[in-house]
C-alpha positions as CSV (number, residue, x, y, z in Angstrom):
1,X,143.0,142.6,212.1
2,X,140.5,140.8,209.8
3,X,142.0,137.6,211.7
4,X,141.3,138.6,215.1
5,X,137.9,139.7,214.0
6,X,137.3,135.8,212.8
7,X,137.9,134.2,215.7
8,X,135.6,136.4,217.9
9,X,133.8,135.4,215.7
10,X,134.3,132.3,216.0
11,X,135.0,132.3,219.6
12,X,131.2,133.8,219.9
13,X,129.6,131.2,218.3
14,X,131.5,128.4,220.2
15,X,130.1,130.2,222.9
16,X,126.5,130.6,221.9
17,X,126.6,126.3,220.9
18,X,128.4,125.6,224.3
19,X,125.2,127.4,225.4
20,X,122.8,125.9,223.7
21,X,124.4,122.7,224.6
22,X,123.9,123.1,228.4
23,X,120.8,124.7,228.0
24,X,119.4,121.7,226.6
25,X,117.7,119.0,227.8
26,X,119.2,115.5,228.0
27,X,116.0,113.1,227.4
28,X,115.4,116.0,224.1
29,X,119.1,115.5,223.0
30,X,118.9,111.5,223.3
31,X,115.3,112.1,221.2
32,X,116.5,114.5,218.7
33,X,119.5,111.7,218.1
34,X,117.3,108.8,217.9
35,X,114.8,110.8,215.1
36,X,118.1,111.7,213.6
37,X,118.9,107.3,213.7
38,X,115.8,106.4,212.2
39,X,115.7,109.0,209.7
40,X,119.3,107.8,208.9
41,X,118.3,103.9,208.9
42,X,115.4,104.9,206.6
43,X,118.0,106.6,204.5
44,X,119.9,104.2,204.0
45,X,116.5,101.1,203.7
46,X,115.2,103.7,201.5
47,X,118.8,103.6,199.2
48,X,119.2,99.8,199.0
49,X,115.3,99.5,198.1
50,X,116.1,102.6,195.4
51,X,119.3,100.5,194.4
52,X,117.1,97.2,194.0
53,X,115.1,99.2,192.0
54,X,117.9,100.5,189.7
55,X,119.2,96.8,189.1
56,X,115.8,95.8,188.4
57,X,114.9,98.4,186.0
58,X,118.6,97.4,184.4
59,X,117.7,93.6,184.0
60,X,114.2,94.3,182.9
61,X,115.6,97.4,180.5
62,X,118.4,94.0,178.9
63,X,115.9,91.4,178.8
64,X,113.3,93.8,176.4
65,X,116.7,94.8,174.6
66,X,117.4,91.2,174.2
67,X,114.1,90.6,173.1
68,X,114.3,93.4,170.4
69,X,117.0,92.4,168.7
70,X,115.3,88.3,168.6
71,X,112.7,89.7,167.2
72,X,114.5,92.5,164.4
73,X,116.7,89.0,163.8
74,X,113.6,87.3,163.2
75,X,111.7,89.9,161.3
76,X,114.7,89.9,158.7
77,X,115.2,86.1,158.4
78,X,110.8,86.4,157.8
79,X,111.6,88.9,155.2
80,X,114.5,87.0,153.5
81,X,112.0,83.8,153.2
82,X,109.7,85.9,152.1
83,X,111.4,87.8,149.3
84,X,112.6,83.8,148.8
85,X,109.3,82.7,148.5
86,X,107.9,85.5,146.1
87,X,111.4,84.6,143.8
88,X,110.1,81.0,143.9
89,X,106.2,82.6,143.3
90,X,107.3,84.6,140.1
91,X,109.7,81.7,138.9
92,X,106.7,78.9,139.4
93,X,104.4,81.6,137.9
94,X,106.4,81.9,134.7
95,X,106.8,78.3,134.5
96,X,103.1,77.6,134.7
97,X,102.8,80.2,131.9
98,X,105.8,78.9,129.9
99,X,103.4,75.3,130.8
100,X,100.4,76.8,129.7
101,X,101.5,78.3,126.3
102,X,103.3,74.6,125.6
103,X,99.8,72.8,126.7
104,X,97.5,75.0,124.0
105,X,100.8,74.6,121.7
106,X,100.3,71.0,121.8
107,X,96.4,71.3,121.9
108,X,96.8,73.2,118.5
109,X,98.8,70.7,117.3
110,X,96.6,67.6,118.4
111,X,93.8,69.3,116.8
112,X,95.6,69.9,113.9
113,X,96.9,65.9,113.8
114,X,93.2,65.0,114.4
115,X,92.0,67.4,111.5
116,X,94.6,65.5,109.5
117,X,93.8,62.1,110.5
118,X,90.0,63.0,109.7
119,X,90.8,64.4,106.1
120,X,93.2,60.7,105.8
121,X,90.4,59.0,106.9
122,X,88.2,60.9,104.4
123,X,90.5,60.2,101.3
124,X,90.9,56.9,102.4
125,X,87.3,56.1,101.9
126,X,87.7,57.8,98.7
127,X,90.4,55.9,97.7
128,X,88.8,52.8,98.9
129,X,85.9,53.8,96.9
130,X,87.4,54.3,93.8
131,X,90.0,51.1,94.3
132,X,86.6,49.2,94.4
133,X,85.6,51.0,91.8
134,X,88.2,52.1,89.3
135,X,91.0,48.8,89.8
136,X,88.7,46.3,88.9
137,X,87.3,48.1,85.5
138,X,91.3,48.7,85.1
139,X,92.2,45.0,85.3
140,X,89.8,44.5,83.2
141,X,90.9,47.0,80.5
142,X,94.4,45.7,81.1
143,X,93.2,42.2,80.7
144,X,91.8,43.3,77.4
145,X,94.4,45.1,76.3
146,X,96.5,41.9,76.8
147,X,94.1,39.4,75.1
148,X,94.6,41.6,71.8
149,X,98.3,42.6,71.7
150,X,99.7,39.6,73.5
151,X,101.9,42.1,75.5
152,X,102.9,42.1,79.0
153,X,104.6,45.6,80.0
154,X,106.7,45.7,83.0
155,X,105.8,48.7,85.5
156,X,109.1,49.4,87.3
157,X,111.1,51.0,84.6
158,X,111.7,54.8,83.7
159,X,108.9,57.2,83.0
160,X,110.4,57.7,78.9
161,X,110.8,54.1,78.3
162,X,108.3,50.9,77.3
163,X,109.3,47.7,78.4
164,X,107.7,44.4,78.4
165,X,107.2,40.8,76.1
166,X,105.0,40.3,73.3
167,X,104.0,36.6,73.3
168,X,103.3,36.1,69.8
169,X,102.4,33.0,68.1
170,X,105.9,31.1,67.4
171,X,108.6,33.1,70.2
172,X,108.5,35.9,72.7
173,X,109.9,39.3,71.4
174,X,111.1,41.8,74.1
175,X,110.0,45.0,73.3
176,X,112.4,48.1,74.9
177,X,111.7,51.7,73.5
178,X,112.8,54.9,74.7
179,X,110.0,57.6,74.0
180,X,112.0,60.3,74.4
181,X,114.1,59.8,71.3
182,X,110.8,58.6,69.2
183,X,107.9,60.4,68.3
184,X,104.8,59.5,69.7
185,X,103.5,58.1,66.1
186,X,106.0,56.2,65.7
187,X,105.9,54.5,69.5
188,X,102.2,53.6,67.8
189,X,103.3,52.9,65.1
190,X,106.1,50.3,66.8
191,X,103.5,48.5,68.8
192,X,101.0,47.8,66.3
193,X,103.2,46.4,64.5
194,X,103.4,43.7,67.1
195,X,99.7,43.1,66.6
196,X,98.2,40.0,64.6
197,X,95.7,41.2,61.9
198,X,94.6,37.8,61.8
199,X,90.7,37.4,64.3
């Protein structure tokens, strides 16, 4: 039953679009499909401009993701000379310092040397001074000394012993005493004896 009422249904609308149809004009049919053809060509103009559209949008959308990873690439090889760079910065930095504590190190010291070299140069006028002074006055005494006891000493021998020649009148006696073993007296008392009374 529920078919049957279908299709009169459907058999009623057939009827009502067959009557439609013939009630219709031809010239407004063949304009009704020609607005329906242009509104289907501008679909389908309107899809491939969208579609041109969509691919652009796509290329332009890879290129600037392209680009953004160049420049994040870029950006971290920036970073990783600059992070080189401020190694190299601290490392030149603590050489200069290491530079600059050697440089007033050596100042120090040069002022030091020059210091010394100053008070050397000071002594050595004194020296020089009393050489001028002193030497000749002890040559002399020497000189004296040697006129009276007719002794040469020699000057290279051991702090506790005398050595040297007493040139006496006749033959040379060599004269070799330890002072260590003998009192001071009789050391005197020794070389005197060398000694001519006779003036």
């Amino acid at each position: 039953m529920a078919q049957g009422h279908k299709f009169q249904d459907l058999e009623e609308t057939g009827e009502v679009l067959v009557a439609f149809i013939n009630s219709s004009q031809p010239e407004k049919m063949r304009r009704v499909k020609e607005e329906h053809q242009a509104l289907f060509d501008q679909h389908v103009e309107t899809k491939k401009i969208v579609t041109q559209i969509l691919k652009d949008v796509a290329q332009v959308e890879e290129s600037a993701g392209q680009r953004l990873l160049d420049m994040e690439e870029e950006k971290n090889r920036r970073e990783k000379e600059l992070e080189s760079m401020g190694d190299q910065l601290r490392q030149c930095t603590a050489k200069s310092q290491m530079t600059d504590s050697e440089l007033q190190f050596l100042r120090r010291e040069l002022e030091s040397l020059s210091n010394a070299e100053h008070e050397l140069e000071s002594l050595q006028t004194e020296v020089d001074e009393d050489t001028t002074e002193v030497i000749p006055s002890a040559v002399y005494v020497a000189q004296v000394y040697y006129i009276i006891t007719k002794i040469k000493w020699e000057y290279d021998t051991q702090p506790s012993t005398l050595k040297g020649v007493h040139y006496g009148a006749d033959l040379a006696t060599p004269i070799n005493i330890d002072t260590s073993t003998q009192s001071q007296s009789d050391v005197s008392d020794q070389l005197w004896g060398f000694v001519s009374t006779e003036w």
